[in-house]
C-alpha positions in Angstrom: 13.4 5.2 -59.7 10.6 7.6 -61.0 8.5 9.4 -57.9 5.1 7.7 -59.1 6.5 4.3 -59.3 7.9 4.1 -55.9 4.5 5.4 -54.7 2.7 2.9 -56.7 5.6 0.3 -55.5 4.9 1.5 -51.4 1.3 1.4 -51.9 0.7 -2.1 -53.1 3.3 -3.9 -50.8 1.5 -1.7 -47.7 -1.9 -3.2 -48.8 -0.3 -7.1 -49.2 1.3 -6.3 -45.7 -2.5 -5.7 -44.2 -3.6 -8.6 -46.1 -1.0 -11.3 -45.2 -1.0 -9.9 -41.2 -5.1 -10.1 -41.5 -4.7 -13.6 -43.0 -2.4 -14.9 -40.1 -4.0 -13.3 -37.5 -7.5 -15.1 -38.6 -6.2 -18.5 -39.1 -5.2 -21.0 -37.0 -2.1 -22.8 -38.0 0.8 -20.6 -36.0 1.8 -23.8 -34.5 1.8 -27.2 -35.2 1.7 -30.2 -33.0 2.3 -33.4 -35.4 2.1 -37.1 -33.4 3.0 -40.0 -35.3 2.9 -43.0 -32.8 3.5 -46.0 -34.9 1.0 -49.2 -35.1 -1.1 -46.7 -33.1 -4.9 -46.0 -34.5 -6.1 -43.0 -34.7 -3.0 -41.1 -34.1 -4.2 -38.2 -36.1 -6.7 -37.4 -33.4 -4.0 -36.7 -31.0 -2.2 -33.9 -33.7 -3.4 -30.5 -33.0 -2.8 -26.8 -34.7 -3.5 -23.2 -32.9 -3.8 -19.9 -33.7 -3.8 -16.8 -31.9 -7.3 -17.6 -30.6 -8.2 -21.0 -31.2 -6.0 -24.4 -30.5 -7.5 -27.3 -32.9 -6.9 -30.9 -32.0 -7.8 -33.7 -34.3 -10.2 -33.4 -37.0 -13.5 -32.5 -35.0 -12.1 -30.7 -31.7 -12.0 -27.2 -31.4 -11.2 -25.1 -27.9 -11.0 -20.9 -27.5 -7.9 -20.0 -25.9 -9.4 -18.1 -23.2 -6.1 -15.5 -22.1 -8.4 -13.0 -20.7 -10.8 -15.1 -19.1 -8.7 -17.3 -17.5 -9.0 -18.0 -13.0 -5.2 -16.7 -12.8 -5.8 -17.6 -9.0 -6.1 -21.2 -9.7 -2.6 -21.2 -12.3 1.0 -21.6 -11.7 3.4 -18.6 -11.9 4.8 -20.3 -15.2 1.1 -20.8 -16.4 0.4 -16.8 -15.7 3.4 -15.5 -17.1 2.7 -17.6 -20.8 -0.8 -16.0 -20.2 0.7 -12.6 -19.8 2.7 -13.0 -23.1 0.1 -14.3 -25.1 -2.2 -11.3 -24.1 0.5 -9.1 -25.1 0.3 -10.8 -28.7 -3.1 -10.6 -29.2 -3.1 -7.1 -28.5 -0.3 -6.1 -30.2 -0.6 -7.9 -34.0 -4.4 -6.7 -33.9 -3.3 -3.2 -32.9 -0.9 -3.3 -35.9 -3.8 -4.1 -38.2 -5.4 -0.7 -37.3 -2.7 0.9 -37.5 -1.5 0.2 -41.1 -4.8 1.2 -42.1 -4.2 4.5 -40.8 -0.8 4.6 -42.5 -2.0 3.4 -45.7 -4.1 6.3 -45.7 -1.7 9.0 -44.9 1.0 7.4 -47.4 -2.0 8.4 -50.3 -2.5 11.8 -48.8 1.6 12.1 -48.8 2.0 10.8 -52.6 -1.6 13.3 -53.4 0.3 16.2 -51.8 3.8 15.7 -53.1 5.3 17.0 -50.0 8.2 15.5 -48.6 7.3 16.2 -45.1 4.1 14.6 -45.5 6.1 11.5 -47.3 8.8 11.4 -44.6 6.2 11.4 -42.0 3.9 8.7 -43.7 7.1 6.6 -44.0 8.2 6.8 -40.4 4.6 5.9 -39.3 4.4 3.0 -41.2 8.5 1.7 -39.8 7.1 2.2 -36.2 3.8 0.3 -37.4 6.3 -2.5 -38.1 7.8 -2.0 -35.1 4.0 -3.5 -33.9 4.1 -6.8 -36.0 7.5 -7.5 -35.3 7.1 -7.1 -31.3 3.8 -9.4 -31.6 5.4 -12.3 -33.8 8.7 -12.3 -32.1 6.6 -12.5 -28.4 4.4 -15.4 -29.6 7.6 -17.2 -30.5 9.2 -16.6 -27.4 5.3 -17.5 -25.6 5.3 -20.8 -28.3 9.3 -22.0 -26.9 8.4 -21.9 -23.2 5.2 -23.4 -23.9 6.8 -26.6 -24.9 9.9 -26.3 -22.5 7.0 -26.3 -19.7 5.1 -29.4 -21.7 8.6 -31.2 -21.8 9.3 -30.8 -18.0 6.0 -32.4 -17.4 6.0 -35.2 -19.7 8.2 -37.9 -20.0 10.6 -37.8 -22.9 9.5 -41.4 -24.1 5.5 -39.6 -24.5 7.4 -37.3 -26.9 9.7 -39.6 -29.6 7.0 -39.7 -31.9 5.3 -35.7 -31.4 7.0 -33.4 -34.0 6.4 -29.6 -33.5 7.0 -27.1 -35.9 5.5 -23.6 -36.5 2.9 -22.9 -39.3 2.2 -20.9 -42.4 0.4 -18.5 -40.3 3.4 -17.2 -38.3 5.3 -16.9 -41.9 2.5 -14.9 -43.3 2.9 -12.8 -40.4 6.8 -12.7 -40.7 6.4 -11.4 -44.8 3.5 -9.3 -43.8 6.4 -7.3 -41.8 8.7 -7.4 -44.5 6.9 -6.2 -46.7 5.5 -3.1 -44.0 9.6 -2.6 -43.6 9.7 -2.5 -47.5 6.7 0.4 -47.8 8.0 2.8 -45.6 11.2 2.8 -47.4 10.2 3.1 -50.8 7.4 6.1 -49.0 11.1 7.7 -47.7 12.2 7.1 -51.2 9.6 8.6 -52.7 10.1 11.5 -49.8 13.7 11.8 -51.3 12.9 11.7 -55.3 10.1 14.6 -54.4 12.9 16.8 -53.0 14.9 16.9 -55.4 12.3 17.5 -57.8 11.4 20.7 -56.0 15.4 21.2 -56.2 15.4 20.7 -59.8 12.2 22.8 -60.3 13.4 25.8 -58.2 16.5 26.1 -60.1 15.2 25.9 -63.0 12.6 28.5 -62.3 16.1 30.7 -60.8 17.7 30.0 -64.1 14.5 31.2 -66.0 14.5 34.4 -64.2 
């Protein structure tokens, strides 16, 4: 692969990456509550679909998930420790926004310089910027399972025949939004590599001239 086109390459699947993690972390269907009570009215009221910030039931109802807010005083030690982890997630994925941004602009100072320091260094930035976005997604899962494991103790299996959960696109954006941060900072250590041996080549050649 030629030096420009694995820079070109890096930098358009680091800018989807921000894109696809800005789009999940903005929208609210990371998990989806779907209840399908037969000869019931209505039923779609009672479906719901949350984001990182909000939690929307029906077609009307809208609530803030209030994480920092929250009386912990008042909550049980299960309730405080999903609280806990869903702080961490809202931390973390935002964090990795700003991050990338950062690393999107040292990968075009990198590829501008043509040093492979610089490139190697851009590229390891942007793996532990991953690192982020991988942490935060994995958490909410992990925040999402105990959620309902909590919501089944408490209500009775017959309640829950007809309620089908299942995450959302959201979460998948967020999942190919690390992907493709995974996929930039390799091609950036690619490029690192081709930019070597071009100096390689170069120098010899300049020896050979001489």
């Amino acid at each position: 692969m030629r030096y420009g086109l694995a820079i070109v390459t890096a930098g358009f699947t680091g800018l989807l990456s921000f894109s696809l993690l800005a789009v999940a972390i903005g929208t609210d269907y990371w998990y989806i509550i779907d209840v399908n009570k037969p000869n019931c009215t209505g039923s779609d009221d009672l479906s719901s679909h949350s984001g990182l910030w909000r939690i929307n039931e029906g077609a009307n109802m809208s609530s803030v998930i209030s994480s920092f807010t929250a009386n912990m005083s008042s909550l049980s030690e299960v309730e405080r420790h999903l609280l806990g982890l869903h702080k961490v997630v809202v931390i973390m994925l935002p964090l990795s926004l700003v991050l990338l941004v950062f690393g999107w602009i040292f990968g075009l100072v990198s590829s501008l310089a043509c040093s492979p320091n610089l490139l190697a260094g851009s590229a390891s930035y942007v793996l532990f910027c991953s690192l982020f976005t991988l942490s935060g997604v994995s958490i909410y899962i992990k925040y999402s399972n105990l959620a309902m494991e909590e919501f089944q103790r408490i209500v009775p299996p017959e309640n829950l025949a007809h309620v089908d959960v299942s995450f959302g696109w959201s979460l998948a954006a967020a999942w190919l939004s690390y992907s493709l941060e995974v996929a930039s900072g390799l091609l950036l250590l690619l490029a690192a590599r081709i930019s070597q041996m071009k100096g390689r080549y170069d120098s010899g050649v300049a020896i050979t001239m001489l």
